[in-house]
C-alpha positions as CSV (number, residue, x, y, z in Angstrom):
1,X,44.2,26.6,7.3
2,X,40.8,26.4,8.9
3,X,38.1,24.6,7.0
4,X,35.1,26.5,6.4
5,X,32.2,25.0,7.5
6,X,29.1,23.9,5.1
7,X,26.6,25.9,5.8
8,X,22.8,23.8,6.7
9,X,21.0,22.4,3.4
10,X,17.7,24.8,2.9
11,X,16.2,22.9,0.1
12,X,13.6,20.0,0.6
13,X,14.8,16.2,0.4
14,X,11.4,14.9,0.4
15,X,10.7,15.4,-3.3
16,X,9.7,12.4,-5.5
17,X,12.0,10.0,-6.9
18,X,11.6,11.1,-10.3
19,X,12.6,15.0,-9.7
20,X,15.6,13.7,-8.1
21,X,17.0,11.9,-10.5
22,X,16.5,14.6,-12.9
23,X,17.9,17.4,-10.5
24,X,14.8,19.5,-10.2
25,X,13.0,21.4,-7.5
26,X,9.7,18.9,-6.5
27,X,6.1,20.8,-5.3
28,X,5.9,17.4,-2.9
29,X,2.1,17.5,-3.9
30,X,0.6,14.2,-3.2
31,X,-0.2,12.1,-4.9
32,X,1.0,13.4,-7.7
33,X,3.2,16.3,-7.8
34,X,3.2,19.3,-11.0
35,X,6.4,17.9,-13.1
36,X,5.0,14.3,-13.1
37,X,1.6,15.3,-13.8
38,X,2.7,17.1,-17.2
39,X,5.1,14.0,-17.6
40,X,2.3,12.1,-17.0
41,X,4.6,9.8,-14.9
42,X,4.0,7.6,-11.6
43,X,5.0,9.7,-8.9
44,X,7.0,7.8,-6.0
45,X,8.0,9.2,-2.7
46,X,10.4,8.0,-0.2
47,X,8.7,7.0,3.3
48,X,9.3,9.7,6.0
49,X,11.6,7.7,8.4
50,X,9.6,6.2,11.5
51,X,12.3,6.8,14.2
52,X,16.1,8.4,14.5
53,X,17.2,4.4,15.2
54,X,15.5,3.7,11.5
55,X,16.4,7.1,9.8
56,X,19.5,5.4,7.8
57,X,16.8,2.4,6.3
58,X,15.2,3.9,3.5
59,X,12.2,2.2,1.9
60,X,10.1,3.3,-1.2
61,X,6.5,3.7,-1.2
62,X,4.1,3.8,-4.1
63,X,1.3,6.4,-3.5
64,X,-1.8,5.0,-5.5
65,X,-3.2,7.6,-7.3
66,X,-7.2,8.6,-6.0
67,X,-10.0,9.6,-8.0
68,X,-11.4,12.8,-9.0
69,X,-14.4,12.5,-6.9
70,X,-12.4,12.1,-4.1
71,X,-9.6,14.2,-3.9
72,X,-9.3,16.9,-6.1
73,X,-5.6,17.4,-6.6
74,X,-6.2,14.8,-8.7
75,X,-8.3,17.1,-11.1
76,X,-4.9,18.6,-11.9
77,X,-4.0,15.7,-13.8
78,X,-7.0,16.2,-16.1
79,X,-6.5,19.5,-16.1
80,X,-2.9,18.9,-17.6
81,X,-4.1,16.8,-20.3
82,X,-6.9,19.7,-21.3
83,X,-3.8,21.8,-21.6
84,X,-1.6,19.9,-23.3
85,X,-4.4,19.1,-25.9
86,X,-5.7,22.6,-26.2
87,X,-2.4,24.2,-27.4
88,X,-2.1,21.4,-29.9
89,X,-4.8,22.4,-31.8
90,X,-4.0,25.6,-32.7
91,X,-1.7,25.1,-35.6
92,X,-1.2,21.6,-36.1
93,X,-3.9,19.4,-38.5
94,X,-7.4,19.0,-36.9
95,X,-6.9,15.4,-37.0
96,X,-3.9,15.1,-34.6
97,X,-6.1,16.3,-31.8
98,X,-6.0,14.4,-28.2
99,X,-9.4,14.2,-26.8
100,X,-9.8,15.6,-23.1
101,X,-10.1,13.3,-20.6
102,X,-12.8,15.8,-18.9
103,X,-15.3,14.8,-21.7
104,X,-15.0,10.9,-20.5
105,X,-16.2,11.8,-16.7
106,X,-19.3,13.6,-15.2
107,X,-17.4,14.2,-11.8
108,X,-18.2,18.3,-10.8
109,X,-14.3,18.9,-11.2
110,X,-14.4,17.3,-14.8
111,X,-17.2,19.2,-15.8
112,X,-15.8,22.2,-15.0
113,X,-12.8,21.6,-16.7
114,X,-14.6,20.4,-19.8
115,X,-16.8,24.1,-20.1
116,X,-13.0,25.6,-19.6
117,X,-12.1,23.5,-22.8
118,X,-15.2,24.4,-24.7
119,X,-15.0,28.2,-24.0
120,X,-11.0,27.9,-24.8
121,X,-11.9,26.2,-28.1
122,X,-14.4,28.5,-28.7
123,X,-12.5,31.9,-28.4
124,X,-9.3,30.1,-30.4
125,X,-11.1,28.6,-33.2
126,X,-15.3,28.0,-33.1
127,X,-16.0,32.1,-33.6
128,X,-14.3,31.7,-36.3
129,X,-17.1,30.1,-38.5
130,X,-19.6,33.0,-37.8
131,X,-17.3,35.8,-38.8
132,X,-18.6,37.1,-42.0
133,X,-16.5,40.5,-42.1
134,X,-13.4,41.1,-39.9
135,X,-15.4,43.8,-37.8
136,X,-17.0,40.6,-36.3
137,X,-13.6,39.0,-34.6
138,X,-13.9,41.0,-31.6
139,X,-17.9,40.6,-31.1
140,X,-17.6,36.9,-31.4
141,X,-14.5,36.4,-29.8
142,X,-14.4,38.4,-26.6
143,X,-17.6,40.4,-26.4
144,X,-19.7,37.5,-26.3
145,X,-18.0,35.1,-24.6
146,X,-18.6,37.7,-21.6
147,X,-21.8,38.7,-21.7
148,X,-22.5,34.6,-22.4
149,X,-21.5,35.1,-18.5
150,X,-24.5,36.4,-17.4
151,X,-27.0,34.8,-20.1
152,X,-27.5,30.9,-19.5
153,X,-28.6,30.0,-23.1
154,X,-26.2,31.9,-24.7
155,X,-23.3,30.4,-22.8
156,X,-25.0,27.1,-23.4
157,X,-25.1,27.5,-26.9
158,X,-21.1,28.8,-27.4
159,X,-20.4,25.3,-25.2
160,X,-22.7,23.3,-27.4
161,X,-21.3,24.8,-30.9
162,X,-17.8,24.3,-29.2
163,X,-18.3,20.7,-28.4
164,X,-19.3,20.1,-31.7
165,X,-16.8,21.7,-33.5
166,X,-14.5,19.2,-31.2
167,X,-16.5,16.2,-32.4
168,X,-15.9,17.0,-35.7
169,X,-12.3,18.1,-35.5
170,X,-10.9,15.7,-33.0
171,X,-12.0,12.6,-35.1
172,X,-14.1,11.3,-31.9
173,X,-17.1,12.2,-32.1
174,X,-18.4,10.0,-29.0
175,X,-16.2,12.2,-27.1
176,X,-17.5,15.6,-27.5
177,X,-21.1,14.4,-29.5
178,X,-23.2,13.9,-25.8
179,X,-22.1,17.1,-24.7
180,X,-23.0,19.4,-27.8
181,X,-26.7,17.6,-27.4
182,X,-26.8,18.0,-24.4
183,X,-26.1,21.6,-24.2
184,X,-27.7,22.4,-27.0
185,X,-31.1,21.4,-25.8
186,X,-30.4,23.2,-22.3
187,X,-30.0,26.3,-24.4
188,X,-33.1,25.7,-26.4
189,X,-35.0,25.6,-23.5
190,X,-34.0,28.8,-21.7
191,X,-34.1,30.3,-25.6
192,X,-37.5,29.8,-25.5
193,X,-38.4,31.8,-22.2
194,X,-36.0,34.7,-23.5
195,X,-38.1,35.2,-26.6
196,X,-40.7,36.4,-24.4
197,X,-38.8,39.6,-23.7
198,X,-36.8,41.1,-26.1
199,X,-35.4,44.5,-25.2
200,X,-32.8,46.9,-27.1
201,X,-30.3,45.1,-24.4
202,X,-31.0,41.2,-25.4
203,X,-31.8,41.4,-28.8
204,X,-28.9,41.5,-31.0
205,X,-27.9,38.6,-28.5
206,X,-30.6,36.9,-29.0
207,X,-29.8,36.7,-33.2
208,X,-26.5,35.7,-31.9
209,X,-27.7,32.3,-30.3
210,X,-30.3,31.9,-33.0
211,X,-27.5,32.1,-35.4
212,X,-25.1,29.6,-33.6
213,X,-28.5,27.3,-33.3
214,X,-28.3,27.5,-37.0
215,X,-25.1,26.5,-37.3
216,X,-25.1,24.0,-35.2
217,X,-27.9,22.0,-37.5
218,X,-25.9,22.8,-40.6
219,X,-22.7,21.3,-38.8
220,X,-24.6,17.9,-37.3
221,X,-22.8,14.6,-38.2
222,X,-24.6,13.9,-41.6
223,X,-25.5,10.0,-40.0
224,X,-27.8,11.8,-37.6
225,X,-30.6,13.2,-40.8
226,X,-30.0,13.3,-44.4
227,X,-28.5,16.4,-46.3
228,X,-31.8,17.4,-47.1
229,X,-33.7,17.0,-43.8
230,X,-30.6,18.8,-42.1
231,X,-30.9,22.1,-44.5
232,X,-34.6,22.2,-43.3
233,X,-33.8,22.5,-39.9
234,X,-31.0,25.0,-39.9
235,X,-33.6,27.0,-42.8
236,X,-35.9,26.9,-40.1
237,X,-33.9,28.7,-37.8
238,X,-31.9,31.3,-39.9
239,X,-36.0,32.7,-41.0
240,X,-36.3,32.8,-37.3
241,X,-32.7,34.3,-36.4
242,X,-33.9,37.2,-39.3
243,X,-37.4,37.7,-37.5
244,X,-35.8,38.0,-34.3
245,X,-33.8,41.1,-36.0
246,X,-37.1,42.5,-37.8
247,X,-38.3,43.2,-34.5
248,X,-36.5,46.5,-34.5
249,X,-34.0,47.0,-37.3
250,X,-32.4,50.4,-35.7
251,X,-31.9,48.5,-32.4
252,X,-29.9,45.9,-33.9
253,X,-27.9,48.9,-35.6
254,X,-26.8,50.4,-33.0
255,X,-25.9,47.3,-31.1
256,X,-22.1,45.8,-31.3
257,X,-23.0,44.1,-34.5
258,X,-21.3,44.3,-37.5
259,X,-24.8,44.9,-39.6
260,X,-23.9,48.3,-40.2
261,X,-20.1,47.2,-41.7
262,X,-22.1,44.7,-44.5
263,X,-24.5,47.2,-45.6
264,X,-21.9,49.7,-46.1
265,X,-20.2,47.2,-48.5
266,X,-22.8,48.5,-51.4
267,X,-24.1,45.9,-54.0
268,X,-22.1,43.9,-56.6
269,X,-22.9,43.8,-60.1
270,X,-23.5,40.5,-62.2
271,X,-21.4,41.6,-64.4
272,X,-18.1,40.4,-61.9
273,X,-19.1,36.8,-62.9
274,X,-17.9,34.6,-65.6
275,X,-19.7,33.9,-68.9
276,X,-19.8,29.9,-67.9
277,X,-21.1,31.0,-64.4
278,X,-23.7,33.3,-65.8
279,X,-24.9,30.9,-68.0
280,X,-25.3,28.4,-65.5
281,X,-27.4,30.4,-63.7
282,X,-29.8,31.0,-66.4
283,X,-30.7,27.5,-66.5
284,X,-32.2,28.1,-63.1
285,X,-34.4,30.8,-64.9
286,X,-35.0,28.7,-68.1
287,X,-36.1,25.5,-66.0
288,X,-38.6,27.5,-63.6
289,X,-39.9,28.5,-66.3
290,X,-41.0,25.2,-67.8
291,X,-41.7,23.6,-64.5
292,X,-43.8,24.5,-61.6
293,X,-45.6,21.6,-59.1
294,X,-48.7,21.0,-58.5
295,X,-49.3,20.5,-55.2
296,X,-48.1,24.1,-53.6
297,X,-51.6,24.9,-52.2
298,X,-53.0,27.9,-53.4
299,X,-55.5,29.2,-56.0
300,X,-55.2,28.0,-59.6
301,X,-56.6,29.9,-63.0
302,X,-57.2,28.1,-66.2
303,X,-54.9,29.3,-68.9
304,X,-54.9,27.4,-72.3
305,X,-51.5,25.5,-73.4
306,X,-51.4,23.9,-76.5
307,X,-55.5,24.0,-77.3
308,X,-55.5,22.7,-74.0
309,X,-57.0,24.1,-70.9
310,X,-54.3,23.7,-68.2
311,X,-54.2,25.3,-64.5
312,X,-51.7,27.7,-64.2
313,X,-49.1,28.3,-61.5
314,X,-50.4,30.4,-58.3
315,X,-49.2,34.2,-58.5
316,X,-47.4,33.5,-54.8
317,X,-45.7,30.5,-56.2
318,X,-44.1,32.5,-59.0
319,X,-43.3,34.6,-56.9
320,X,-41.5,32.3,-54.4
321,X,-39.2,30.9,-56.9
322,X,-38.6,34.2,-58.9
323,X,-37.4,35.8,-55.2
324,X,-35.2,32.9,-54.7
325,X,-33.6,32.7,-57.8
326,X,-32.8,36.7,-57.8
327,X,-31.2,36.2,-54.5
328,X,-29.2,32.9,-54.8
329,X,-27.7,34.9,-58.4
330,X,-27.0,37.9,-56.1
331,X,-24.8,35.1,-53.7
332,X,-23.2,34.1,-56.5
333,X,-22.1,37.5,-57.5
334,X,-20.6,38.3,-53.9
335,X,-18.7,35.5,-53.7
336,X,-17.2,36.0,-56.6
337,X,-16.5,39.5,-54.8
338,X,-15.2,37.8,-51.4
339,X,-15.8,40.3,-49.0
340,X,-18.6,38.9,-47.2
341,X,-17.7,35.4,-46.2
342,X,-21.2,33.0,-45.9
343,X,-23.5,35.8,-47.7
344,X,-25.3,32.4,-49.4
345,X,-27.2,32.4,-45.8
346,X,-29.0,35.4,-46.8
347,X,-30.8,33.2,-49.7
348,X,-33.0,31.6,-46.6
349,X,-34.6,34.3,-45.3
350,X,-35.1,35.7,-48.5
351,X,-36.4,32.7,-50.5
352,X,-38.7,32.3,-47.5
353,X,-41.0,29.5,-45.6
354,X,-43.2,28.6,-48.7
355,X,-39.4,27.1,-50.3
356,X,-39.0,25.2,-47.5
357,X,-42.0,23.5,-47.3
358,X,-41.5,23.1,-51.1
359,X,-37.9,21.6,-50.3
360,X,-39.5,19.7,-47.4
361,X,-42.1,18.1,-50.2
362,X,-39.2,17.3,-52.4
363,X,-40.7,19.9,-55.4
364,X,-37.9,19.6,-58.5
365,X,-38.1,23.3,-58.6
366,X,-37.1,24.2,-55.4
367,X,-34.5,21.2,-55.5
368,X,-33.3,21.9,-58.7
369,X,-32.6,25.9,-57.1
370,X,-31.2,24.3,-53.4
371,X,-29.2,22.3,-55.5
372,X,-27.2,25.5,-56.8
373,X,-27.4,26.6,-53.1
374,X,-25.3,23.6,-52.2
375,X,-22.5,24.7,-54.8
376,X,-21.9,28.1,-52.7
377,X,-21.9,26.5,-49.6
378,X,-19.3,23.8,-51.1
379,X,-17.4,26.5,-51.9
380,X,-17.6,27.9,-48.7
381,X,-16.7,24.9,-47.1
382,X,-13.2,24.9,-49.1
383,X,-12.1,28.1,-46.1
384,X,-11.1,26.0,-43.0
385,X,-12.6,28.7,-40.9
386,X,-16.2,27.4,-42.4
387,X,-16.0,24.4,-40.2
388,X,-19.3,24.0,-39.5
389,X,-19.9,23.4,-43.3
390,X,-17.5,20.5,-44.2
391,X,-19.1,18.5,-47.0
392,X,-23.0,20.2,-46.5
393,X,-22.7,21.4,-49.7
394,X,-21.5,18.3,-51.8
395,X,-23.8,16.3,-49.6
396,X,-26.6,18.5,-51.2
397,X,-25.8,18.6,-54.6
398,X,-25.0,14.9,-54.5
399,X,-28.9,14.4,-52.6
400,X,-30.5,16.6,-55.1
401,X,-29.2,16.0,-58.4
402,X,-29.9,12.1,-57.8
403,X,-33.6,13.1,-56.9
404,X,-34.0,15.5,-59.6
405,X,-32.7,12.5,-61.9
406,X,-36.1,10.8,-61.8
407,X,-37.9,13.8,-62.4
408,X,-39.2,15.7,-66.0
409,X,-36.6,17.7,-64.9
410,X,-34.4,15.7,-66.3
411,X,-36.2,15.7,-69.6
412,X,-35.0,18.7,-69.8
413,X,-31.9,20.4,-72.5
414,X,-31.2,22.9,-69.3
415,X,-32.3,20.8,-66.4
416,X,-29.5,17.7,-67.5
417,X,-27.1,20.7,-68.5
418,X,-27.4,22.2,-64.8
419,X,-27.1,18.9,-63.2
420,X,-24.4,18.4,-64.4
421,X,-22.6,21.8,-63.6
422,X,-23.6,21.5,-60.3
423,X,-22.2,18.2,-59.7
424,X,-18.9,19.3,-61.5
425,X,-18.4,22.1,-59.7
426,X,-19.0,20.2,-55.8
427,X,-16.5,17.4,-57.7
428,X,-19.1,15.1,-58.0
429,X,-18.9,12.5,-60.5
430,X,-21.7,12.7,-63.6
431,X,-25.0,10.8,-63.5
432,X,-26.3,9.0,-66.6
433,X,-29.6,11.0,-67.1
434,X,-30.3,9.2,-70.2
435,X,-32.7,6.1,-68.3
436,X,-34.4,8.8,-65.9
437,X,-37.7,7.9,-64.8
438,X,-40.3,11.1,-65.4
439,X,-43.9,10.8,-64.8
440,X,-44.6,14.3,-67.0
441,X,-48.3,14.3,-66.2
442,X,-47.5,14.6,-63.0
443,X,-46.5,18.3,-63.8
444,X,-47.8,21.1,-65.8
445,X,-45.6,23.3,-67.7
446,X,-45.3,27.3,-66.2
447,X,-45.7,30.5,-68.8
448,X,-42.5,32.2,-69.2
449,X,-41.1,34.3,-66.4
450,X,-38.1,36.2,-66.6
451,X,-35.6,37.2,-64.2
């Protein structure tokens, strides 16, 4: 019987080594090809044979691998690794990330691949720290990212929030640090020229990137500025995020913004909060009421306290703290309700400029108020979508309280009783308030003012 004859071999024999000895089909890219790349193996070729007399000698040939800058297949490599440590970010702890080789070079292919990184990271798991109500997922995660296309600072500002929230997560911060700076102060600059035009079209974007500048300050490595200095900042630049949206209210409605979903949530009542809580919160009442400083500048009339003539607290300062306190109660109150997540961030607009300078001053009323601030955003901090809040909160309480230690403040029955709440409920051990250190003619006591 006749033999039938082998029909011609179609498939490639110049593949690398290492795909032949696991039996699979080779790209023959050089240097490198696809299945060592994501195998992150040295890829070896065999030499093409110089002439039919040598084609039975076969001799193995190292390629070296070349640089990014000068040949770009090599780029794929990098790309691989970007991969390889995007998708294990997604579910696994933050801690087990793999930093990208991309953020190590400044080559135009590494760069390029870093941005693809950042904008990845940023519609997987950044947006999510600026949702405050789910209507807000598909703003932050697909509208902006798209228009951030064809706006320079606002792209700049998703890649420097991104690269921060990398710096944070991955565990090094040297990786991904110099890149969140550095875009961040490329999208402060072109912020700037924006704000000299704002139309129905750019405005609710341009809240967007003043909120994600906020952020970003809230979510700085606390070596870089204490607690306190930190707060001031990102105060600073929500007051400025909420007069970029008072420039026309009804444009900003009918933009894709959720503003409309949170005022349709109604109020909440103070009566959804605990009898401890409530309590608590009185003291911020009781102790404004007994202490105001001095140096707030403003006009000051004589009132007479204890058959003593003593000047009185300015009607704006009053004010000030009687407005922040209201508020900061009100945040309390909807978290308890949970259906706005970060509504503590409307306490800084609302307390207003004067409380920060007082905060700036170190004032023990406005501390002792910021203090109860920094409980909420502790709380806050406990969802793992708040990423950009970490320990903020405990960080502030901790600051404060040990300020507000060596002040009359802590001569007082409600001022040591609401240090010590606070510092309980951001898990903070207690501080011996006995030996405080309070220079009470430095201060004046305030008339009574209820809230």
């Amino acid at each position: 019987m006749e033999r039938k004859r082998r029909e011609a071999h179609s498939k490639s024999r110049r593949g690398c080594q290492n795909c032949k000895k696991r039996h699979v089909k080779c790209d023959e890219q050089v240097p490198t090809c696809a299945n060592c790349i994501v195998r992150k193996l040295d890829c070896v070729y065999q030499s093409p044979p110089e002439s039919s007399a040598s084609s039975s000698t076969t001799s193995l040939t190292r390629r070296p691998k070349k640089t990014a800058r000068s040949n770009p297949p090599d780029c794929l490599s990098g790309s691989s690794s970007v991969i390889n440590s995007r998708t294990s970010i997604v579910s696994p702890p933050a801690n087990s990330l793999v930093s990208s080789p991309a953020a190590f070079s400044s080559t135009p292919e590494s760069h390029g691949l870093l941005e693809l990184e950042l904008m990845h990271r940023w519609t997987t798991r950044t947006y999510m720290g600026l949702v405050a109500v789910p209507e807000d997922q598909p703003h932050l995660q697909d509208y902006l990212p798209r228009v951030a296309l064809r706006n320079t600072y606002l792209m700049n500002g998703i890649l420097a929030l991104s690269a921060l929230e990398l710096a944070r997560a991955s565990g090094t911060p040297a990786t991904y640090l110099p890149a969140a700076l550095e875009y961040s102060n490329k999208a402060s600059a072109s912020f700037r020229t924006e704000l000299s035009n704002i139309t129905q079209d750019n405005l609710h974007l341009l809240y967007y990137f003043a909120m994600i500048a906020a952020t970003f300050n809230f979510a700085l490595p606390p070596e870089r500025m204490s607690a306190i200095d930190r707060i001031g900042i990102a105060f600073d630049m929500v007051i400025g995020a909420v007069h970029i949206a008072a420039t026309n209210m009804q444009w900003l409605m009918e933009s894709p913004m959720s503003v409309g979903t949170v005022l349709g949530l109604g109020n909440v009542t103070m009566q959804i909060l605990d009898s401890e809580t409530l309590l608590a919160l009185d003291r911020m009442t009781s102790v404004s009421r007994q202490m105001s400083p001095k140096s707030l500048p403003a006009m000051k009339e004589e009132i007479h306290v204890a058959g003593q003539e003593v000047p009185s607290p300015p009607e704006s300062e009053r004010y000030m703290y009687w407005l922040a306190i209201a508020q900061l109660k009100y945040c309390f109150a909807e978290d308890a309700r949970g259906l706005i997540a970060g509504y503590c961030l409307t306490f800084i607009p609302v307390a207003g400029a004067d409380f920060i300078w007082a905060i700036r001053k170190q004032e023990p009323v406005a501390l002792f108020v910021l203090m109860y601030f920094g409980v909420l955003m502790d709380r806050y901090g406990e969802d793992p979508r708040m990423w950009w809040i970490t320990t903020t909160g405990r960080d502030l309480v901790k600051k404060t309280s040990e300020i507000l230690l060596q002040t009359p403040i802590a001569t007082i029955p409600d001022g040591r009783e609401g240090i010590t709440w606070t510092r309980q409920q951001a898990g903070l051990p207690p501080l011996v308030i006995e030996d405080c250190v309070c220079p009470r003619d430095l201060y004046y006591e305030q008339e009574e003012l209820v809230i």
